[in-house]
C-alpha positions as CSV (number, residue, x, y, z in Angstrom):
1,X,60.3,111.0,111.0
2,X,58.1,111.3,108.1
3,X,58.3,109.2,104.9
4,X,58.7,112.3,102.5
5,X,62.1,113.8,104.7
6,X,63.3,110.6,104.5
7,X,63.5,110.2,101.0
8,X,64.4,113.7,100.4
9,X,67.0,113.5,102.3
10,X,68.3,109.8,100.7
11,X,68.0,111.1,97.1
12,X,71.7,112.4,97.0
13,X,72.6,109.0,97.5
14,X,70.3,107.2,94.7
15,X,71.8,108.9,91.7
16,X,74.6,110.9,91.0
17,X,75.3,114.2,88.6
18,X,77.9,114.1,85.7
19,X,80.0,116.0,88.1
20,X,80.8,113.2,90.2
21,X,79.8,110.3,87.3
22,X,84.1,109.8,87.2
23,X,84.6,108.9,91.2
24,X,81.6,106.1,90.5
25,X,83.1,102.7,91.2
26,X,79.9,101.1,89.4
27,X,78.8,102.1,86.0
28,X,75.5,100.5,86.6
29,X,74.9,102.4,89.4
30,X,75.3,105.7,87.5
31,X,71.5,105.7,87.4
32,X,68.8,107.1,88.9
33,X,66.6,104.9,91.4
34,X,64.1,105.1,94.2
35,X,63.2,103.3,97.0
36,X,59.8,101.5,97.5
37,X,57.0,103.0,99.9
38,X,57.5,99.6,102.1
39,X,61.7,100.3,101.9
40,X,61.3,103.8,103.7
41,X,59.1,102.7,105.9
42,X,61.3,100.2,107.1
43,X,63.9,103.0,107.5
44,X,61.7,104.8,109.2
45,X,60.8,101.7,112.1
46,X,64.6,101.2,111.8
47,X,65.2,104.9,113.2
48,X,62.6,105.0,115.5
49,X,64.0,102.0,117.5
50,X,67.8,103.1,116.8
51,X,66.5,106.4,118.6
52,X,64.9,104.6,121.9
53,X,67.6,101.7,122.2
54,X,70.3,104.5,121.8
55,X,69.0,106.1,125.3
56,X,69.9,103.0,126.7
57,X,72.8,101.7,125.0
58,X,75.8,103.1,122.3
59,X,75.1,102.0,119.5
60,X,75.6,105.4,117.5
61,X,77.3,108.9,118.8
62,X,75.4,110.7,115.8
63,X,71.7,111.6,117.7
64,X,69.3,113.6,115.4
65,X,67.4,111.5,113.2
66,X,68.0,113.4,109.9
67,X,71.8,112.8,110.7
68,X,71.0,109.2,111.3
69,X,69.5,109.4,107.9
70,X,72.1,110.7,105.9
71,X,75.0,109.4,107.8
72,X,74.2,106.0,108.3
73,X,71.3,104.9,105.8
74,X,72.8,107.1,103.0
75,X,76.4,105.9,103.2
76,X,75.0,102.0,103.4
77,X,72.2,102.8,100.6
78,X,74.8,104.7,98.4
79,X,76.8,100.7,98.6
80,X,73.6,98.7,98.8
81,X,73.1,100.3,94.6
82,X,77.1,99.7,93.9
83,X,76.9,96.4,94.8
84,X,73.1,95.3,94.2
85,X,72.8,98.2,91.2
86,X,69.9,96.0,89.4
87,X,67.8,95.7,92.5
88,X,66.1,98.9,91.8
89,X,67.1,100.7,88.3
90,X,64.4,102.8,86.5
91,X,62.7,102.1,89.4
92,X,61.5,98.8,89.1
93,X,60.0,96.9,91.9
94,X,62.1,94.3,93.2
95,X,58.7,91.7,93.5
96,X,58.1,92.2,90.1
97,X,61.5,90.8,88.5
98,X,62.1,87.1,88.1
99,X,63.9,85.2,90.7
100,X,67.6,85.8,91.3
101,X,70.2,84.0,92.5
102,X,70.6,84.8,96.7
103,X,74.1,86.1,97.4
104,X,75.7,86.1,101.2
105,X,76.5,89.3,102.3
106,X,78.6,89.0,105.6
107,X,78.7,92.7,107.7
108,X,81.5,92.6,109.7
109,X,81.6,94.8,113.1
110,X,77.9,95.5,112.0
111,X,77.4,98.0,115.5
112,X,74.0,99.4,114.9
113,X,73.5,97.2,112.0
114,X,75.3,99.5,109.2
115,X,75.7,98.8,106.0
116,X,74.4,95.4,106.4
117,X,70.6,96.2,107.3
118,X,70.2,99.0,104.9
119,X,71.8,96.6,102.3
120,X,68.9,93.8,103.4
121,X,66.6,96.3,103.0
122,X,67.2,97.4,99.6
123,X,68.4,93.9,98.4
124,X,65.7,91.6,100.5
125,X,67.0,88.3,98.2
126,X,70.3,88.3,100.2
127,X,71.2,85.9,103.1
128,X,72.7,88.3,105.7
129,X,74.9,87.8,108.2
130,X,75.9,90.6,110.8
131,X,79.0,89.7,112.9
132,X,78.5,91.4,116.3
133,X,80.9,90.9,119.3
134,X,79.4,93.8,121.5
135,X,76.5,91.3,123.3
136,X,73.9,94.2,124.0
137,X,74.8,95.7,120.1
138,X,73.8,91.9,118.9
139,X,70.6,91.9,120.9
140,X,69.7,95.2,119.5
141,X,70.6,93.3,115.6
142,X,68.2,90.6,116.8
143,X,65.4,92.8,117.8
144,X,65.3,94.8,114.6
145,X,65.4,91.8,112.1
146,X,62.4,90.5,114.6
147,X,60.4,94.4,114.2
148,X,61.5,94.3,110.8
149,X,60.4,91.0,109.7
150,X,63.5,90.3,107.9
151,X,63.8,86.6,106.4
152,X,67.0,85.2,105.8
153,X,68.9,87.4,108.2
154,X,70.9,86.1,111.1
155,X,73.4,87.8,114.3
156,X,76.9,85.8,114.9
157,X,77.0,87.4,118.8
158,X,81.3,86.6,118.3
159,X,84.5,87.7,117.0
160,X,84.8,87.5,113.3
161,X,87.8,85.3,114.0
162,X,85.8,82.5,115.4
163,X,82.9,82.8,113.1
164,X,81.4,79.3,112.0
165,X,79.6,80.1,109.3
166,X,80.7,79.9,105.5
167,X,82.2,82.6,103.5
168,X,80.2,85.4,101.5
169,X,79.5,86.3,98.5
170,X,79.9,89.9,99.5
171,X,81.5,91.2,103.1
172,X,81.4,94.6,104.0
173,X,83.2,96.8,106.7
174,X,82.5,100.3,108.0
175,X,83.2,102.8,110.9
176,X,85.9,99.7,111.5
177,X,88.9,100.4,114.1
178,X,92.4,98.6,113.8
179,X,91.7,98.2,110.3
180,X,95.1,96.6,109.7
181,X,94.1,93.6,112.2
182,X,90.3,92.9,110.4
183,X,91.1,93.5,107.1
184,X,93.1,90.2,107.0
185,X,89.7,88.4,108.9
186,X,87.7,90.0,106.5
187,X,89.5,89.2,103.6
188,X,89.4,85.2,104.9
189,X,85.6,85.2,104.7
190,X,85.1,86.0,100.8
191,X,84.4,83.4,98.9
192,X,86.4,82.6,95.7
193,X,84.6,84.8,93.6
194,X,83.3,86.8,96.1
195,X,83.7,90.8,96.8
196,X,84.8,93.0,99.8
197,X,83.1,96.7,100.2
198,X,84.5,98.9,102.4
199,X,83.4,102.6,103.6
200,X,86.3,104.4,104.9
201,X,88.0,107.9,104.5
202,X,89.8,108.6,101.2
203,X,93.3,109.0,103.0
204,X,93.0,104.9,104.2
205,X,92.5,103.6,100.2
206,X,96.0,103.3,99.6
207,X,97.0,101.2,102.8
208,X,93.5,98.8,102.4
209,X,95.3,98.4,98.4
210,X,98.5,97.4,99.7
211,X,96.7,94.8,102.6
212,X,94.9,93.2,100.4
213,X,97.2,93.2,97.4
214,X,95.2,89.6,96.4
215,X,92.1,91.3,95.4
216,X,91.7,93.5,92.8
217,X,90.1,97.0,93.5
218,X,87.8,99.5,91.6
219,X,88.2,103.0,91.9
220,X,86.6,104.3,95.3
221,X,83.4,106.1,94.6
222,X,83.0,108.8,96.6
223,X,80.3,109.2,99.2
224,X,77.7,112.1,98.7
225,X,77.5,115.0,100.9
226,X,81.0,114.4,102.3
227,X,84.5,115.7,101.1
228,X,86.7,112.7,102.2
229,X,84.6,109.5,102.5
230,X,84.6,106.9,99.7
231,X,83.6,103.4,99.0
232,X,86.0,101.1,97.8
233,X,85.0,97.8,96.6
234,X,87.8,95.0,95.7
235,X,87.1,91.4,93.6
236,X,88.4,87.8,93.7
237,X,87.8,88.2,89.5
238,X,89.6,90.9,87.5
239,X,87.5,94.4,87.2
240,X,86.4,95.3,83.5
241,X,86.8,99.3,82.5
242,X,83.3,99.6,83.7
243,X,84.3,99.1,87.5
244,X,82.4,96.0,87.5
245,X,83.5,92.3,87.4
246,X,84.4,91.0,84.0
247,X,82.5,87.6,85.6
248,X,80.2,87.6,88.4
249,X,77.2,86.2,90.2
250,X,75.2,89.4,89.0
């Protein structure tokens, strides 16, 4: 697909009008930002392979790449800026800042690799993990963090239940089933002062709340382009009015 249609069609998801400024569960990420000529070409490798692996495997029941686009990077780039919101404000180029600190972002169920490649993308300091029990889903993972040249992202081929590895800084969940039997898993690999994210329909906020009564939750921020779909993201440290944490690693 060509670079231009793919950032036209991400822009609804890198800013937001004053007309939807209220369902924002980041103040931060109230402004506008772009992605990097090197970002959407990544997208762009990322689609082409999700499109010739897909032939052969399910990894995704949505086919045409624009849908691909807005569906699946747009939802994941619309939480990479809630959750990473300095990475890329007024457009800055991530190579340029100082160094930051390198968070562990833990994508649980990660399928085709959503949110948590799209969040590597955008965020390339972060240590990803994608948790992957479908075996030919975790050999696709490998082979795009191998044509992506991504650094300091790894595939746990396992269930989340049995995963080895320490907890995140950040764990994220979307297009997950049973929700009420990983949410508890999920919720046992954040860190102390770590964060969950979650992408899910509006109608499932109140139930994740009253799972996970531990952590406390911002306001969902709802997803462009779609009536009903939200992101909800919920703290081991105390939210300030903003919809950020009063403390955090950012």
């Amino acid at each position: 697909m060509d670079d231009a249609r793919i950032a036209e069609l991400l822009t609804p998801f890198l800013g937001e009008g004053p007309q939807r400024r209220k369902h924002e569960g980041s103040a931060s990420a109230s402004k506008v930002v772009v992605l990097t000529p090197s970002q959407i070409r990544d997208i762009s490798t990322y689609i082409d392979l999700m499109v010739r692996w897909n032939a052969h495997i399910n990894l995704t029941a949505v086919r045409k790449p624009e849908e691909i686009v807005t569906r699946h990077f747009g939802e994941s780039i619309f939480a990479a800026r809630h959750l990473f919101p300095e990475e890329r404000s007024a457009g800055i180029d991530p190579g340029l800042r100082f160094p930051a600190p390198t968070p562990h972002v833990i994508d649980l169920g990660s399928g085709a690799g959503f949110p948590g490649l799209p969040i590597k993308i955008w965020a390339t300091r972060v240590r990803l993990t994608l948790i992957e029990a479908n075996q030919k889903k975790a050999t696709f993972l490998r082979e795009a963090i191998r044509i992506l040249k991504l650094t300091g992202a790894d595939v746990f081929s396992g269930r989340a239940e049995t995963f080895p590895g320490s907890q995140g800084d950040v764990v994220t969940l979307r297009a997950v089933e049973r929700l009420e039997l990983i949410l508890p898993v999920a919720a046992g690999l954040v860190g102390s002062d770590g964060r969950m994210a979650i992408l899910v329909g509006e109608a499932q906020v109140r139930g994740i709340r009253n799972m996970l009564p531990g952590l406390q939750w911002a306001e969902p921020a709802r997803l462009p382009l779609s009536t009903n779909r939200v992101l909800i993201i919920g703290s081991q440290e105390p939210y300030s009015s903003t919809g950020l944490p009063d403390v955090g690693l950012y």
